[in-house]
C-alpha positions in Angstrom: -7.6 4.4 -47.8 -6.6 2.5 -50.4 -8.4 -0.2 -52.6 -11.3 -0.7 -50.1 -14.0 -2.5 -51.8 -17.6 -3.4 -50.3 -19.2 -5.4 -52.8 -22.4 -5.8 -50.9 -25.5 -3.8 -52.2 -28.9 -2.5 -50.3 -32.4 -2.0 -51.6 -33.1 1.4 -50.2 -35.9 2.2 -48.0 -37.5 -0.8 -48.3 -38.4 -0.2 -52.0 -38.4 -3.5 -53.4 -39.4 -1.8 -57.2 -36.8 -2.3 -59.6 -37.2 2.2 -60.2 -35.4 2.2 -56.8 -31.5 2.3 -57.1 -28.7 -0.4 -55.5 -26.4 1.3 -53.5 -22.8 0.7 -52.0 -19.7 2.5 -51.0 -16.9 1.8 -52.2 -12.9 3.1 -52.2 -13.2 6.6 -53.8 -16.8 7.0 -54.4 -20.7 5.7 -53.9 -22.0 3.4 -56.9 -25.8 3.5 -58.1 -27.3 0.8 -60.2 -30.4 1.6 -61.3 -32.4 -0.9 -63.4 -34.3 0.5 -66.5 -37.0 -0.9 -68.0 -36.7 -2.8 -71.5 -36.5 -0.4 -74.6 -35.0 2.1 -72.9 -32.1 4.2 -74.7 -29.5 4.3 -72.8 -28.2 7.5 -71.9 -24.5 8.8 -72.2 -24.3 11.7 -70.1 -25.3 14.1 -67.2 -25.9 17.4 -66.3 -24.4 19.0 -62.6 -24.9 22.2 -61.5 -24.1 22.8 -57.9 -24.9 19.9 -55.6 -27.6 18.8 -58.4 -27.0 16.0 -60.8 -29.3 15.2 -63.2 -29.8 12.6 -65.5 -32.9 12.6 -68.8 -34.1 9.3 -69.6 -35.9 8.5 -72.8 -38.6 6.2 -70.8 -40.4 6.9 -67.8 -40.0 5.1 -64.4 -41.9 4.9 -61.3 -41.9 7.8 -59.1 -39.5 7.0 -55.5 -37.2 8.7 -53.5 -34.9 7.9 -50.8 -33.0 9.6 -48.2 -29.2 8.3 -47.9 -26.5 8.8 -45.8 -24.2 7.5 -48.1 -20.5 9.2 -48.8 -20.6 11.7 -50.8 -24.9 11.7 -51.5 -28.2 12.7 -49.6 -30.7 11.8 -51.4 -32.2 10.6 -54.7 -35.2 11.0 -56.7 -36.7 9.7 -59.7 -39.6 11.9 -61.6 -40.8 10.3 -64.8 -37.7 10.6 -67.3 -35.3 12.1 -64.7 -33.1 11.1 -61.7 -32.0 13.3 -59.4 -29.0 13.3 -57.0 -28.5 15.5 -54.6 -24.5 15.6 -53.8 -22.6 16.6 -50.9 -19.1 17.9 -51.5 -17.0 18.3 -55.0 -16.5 16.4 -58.3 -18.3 15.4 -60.9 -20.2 11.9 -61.1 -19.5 9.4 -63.3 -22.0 7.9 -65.6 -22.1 4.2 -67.5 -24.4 2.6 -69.0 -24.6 -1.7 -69.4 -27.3 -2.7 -71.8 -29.3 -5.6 -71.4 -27.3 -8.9 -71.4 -27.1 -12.6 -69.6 -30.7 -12.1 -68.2 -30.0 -8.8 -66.5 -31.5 -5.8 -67.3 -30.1 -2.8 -68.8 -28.0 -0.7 -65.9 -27.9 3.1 -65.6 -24.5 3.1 -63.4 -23.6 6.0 -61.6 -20.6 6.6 -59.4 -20.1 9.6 -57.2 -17.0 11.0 -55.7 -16.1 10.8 -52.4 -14.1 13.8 -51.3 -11.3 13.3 -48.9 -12.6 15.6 -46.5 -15.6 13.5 -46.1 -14.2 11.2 -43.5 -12.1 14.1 -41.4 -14.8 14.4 -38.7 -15.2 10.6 -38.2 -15.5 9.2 -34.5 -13.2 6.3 -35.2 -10.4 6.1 -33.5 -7.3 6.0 -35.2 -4.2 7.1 -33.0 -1.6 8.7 -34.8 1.5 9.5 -32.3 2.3 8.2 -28.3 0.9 11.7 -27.0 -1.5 9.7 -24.4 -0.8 6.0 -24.0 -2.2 3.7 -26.7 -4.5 1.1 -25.5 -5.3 -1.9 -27.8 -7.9 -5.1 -26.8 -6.7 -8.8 -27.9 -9.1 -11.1 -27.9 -7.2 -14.9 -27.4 -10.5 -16.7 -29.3 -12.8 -19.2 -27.7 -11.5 -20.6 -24.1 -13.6 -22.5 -21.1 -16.4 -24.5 -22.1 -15.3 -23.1 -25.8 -12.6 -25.0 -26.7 -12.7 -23.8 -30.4 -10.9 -26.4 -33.0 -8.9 -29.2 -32.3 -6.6 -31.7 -33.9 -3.7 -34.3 -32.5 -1.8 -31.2 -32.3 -3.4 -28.3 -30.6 -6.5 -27.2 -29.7 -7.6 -23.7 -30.5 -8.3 -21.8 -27.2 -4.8 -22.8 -25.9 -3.0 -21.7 -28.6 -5.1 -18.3 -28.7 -4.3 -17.6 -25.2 -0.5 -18.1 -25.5 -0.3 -16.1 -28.7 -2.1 -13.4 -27.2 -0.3 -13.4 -24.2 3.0 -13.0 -26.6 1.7 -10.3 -28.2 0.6 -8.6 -25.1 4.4 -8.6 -23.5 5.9 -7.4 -27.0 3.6 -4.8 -27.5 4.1 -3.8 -23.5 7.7 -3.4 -24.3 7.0 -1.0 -26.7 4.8 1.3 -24.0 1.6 0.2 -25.7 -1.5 -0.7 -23.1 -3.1 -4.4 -24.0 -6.1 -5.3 -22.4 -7.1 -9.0 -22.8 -10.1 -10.0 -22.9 -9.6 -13.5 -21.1 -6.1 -13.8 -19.0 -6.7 -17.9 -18.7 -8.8 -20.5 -20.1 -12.3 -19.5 -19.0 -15.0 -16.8 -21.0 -16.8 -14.2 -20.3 -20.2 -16.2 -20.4 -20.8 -19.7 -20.6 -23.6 -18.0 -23.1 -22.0 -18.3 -26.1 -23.8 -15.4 -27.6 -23.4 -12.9 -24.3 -19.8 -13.9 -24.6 -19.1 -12.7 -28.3 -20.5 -9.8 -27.7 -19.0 -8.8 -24.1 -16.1 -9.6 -25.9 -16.7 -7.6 -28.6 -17.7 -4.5 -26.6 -14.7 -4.1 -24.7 -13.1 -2.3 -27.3 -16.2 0.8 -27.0 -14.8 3.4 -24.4 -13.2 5.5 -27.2 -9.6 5.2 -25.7 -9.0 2.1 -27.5 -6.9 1.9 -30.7 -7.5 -1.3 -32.1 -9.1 -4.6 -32.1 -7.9 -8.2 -33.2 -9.4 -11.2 -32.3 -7.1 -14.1 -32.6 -7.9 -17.5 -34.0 -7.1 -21.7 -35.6 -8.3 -22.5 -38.7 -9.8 -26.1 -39.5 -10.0 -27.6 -42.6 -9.2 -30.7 -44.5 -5.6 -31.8 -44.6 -4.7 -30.3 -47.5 -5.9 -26.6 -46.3 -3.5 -24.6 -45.0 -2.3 -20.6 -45.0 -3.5 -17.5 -42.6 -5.8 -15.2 -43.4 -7.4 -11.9 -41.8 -10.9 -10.2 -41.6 -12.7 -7.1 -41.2 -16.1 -7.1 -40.5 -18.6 -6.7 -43.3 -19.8 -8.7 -46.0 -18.7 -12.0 -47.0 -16.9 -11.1 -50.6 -18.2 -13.0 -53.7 -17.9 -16.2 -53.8 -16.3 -17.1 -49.9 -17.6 -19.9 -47.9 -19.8 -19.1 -45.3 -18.9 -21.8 -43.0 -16.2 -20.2 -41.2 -18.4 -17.2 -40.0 -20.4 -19.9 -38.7 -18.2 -21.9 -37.0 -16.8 -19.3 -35.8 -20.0 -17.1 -34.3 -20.5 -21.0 -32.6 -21.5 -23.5 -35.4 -24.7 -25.3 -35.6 -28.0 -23.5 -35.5 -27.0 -20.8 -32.7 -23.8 -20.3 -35.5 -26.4 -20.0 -38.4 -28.6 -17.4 -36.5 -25.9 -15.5 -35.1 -24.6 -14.9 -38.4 -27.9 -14.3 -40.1 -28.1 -11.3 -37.1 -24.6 -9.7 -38.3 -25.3 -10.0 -42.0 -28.5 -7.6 -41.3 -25.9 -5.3 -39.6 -23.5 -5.4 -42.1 -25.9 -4.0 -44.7 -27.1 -1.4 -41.9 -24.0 -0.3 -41.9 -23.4 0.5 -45.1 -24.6 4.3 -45.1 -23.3 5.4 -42.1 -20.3 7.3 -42.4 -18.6 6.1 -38.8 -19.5 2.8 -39.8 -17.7 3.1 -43.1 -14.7 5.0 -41.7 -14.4 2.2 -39.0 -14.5 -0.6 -42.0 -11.6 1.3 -44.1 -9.3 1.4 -40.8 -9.8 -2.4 -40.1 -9.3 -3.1 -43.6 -6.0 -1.5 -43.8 -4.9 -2.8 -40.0 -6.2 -6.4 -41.6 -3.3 -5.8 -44.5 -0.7 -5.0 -42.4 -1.1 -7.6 -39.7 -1.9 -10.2 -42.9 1.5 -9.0 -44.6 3.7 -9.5 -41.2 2.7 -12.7 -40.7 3.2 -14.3 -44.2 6.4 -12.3 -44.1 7.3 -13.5 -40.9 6.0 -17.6 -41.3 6.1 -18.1 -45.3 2.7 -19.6 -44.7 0.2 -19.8 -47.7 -1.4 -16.3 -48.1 -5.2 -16.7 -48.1 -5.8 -13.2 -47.8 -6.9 -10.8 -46.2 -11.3 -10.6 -46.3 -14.4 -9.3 -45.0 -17.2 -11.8 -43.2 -20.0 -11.6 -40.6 -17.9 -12.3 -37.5 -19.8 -11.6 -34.5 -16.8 -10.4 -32.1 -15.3 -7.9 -34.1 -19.2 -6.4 -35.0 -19.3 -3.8 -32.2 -15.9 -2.0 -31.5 -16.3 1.5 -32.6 -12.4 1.0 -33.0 -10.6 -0.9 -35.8 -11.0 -4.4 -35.4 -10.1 -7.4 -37.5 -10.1 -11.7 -36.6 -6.8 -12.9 -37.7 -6.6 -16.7 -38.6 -2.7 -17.6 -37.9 -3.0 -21.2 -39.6 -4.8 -24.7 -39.8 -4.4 -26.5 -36.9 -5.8 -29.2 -39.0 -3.3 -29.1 -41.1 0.0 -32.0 -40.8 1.9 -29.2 -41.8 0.8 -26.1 -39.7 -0.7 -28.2 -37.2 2.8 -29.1 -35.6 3.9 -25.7 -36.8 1.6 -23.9 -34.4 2.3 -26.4 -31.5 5.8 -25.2 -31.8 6.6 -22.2 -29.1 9.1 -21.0 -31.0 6.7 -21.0 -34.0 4.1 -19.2 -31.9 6.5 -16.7 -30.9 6.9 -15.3 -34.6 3.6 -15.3 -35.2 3.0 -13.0 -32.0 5.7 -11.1 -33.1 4.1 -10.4 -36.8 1.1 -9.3 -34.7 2.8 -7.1 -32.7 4.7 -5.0 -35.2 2.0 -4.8 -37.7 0.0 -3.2 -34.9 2.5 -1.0 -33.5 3.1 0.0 -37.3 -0.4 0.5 -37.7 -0.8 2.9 -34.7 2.7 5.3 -35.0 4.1 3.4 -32.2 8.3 3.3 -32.3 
């Protein structure tokens, strides 16, 4: 994996007391923050021995412990002057220290190694060769009583569906199963919420090697440029309105989104759960690369957000936003066929890339 961030942090256990660390996993290691109280000196090292790390503070803090099933860490513990890590596997943490400043406390940072090894026994699939026939799920976004976005030159659902189809017969010709998870314009439920999440489930029996939800951005006129997400936390600073939109707008949008932001900080110590989020994120690059590369559209990226249909796959699954349909300049673009046909084709061999397949 390489460069995977997850900015997001949780409050442990429910411990709302400032004693009780910030945790998140990141690329390479787990990162502590643990807030110390005013006058505190701040320390500059460590001590390890074993699976032990220690660290002597020159104030006291509240008593607390937590149990975590974070890389690389099972639990800490703070006792008066000292916190406590207990590791699991090799290296040696690293310690920082940010002094008070701009309102914010002084930080006791600590970041913990991840070793390789950590993620070998993940249940993620991940196909690596064409020994048993390699099943991915496209999901053509929106269709039937969902129509999606829509502009004087397409409307969403119909240019989802003949993407998909596209990238269906390409990746076909390659020996690669696709299983679709509409074949016309209809849904799965006229429920908008049953529907994301049928959809979303399809990709659960274990024989599936990836996920990717296709879909039209809308914007004002001036927006324009594709960009692709893996589930997780919206990164600093991003809009939440597509999420929204996207999970089905309005107030059912809102909830449904407020219902996957809970999971996304759920997920955050489980070890499948981040295995699954590093193999979206580096399908979401690939599939993001191809299809700038193959349309010289505006590269927006590729991101992390609450998206309700690619929440459930226990496979790597990303939403792929090929362009604004809103746009005067993309908008005719992506009514083109021929257009749409490089675009599946991007898709396609990013996958097939992604998954070993010649």
């Amino acid at each position: 994996m390489t460069r995977f961030v997850l900015s997001l942090f949780l409050a442990m256990c429910g411990c709302f007391s400032a004693a009780a660390p910030r945790i998140g996993s990141h690329d390479g290691y787990t990162r502590l923050v643990f807030e110390l109280p005013a006058k505190t000196s701040l320390p500059t090292s460590g001590q390890l021995s074993g699976q032990t790390y220690t660290v002597q503070l020159s104030r006291a803090l509240p008593s607390e412990s937590g149990v975590v099933s974070a890389p690389g860490l099972s639990r800490w513990t703070i006792q008066g002057q000292r916190i406590t890590l207990n590791l699991r596997g090799g290296g040696v943490p690293k310690l920082s220290a940010l002094p008070a400043a701009s309102g914010q406390a002084a930080r006791l940072v600590i970041d913990v190694p991840i070793s390789a090894k950590t993620f070998a026994d993940k249940k993620v699939t991940r196909p690596t060769s064409l020994n048993s026939p390699v099943t991915v799920v496209i999901d053509p976004g929106h269709g039937g009583v969902f129509p999606g976005m829509s502009s004087q030159w397409v409307v969403e659902k119909n240019i989802t569906m003949d993407v998909a189809l596209r990238v269906r017969s390409k990746l076909e010709a390659r020996g690669v199963k696709v299983i679709l998870t509409r074949s016309g314009d209809t849904q799965i439920s006229t429920n908008l919420a049953t529907d994301l999440d049928a959809r979303s489930r399809l990709a659960n029996n274990g024989k599936v090697g990836a996920f990717i939800s296709i879909h039209v951005n809308a914007g004002g006129s001036g927006a324009q440029g594709i960009e692709t997400y893996y589930f997780g936390a919206p990164m600093a600073g991003s809009s939440r309105s597509l999420a929204v939109e996207e999970n089905g707008g309005g107030s059912l949008g809102l909830e449904l989104t407020k219902r996957a932001s809970t999971t996304a900080q759920n997920l955050l110590g489980d070890l499948v759960a981040q295995a699954k989020l590093t193999f979206s994120r580096d399908l979401a690059a690939k599939v993001q690369q191809n299809l700038v590369q193959a349309t010289g559209a505006v590269n927006r990226g590729v991101r992390s957000d609450t998206f309700v249909v690619i929440l459930h796959p226990t496979t790597p699954a990303i939403l792929t936003e090929i362009g604004f349909g809103s746009s005067p300049t993309e908008g005719p673009k992506l009514a083109s066929a021929a257009y749409r046909d490089q675009i599946a084709g991007a898709i396609a061999g990013a996958i097939a890339s992604y998954l070993h397949v010649p």
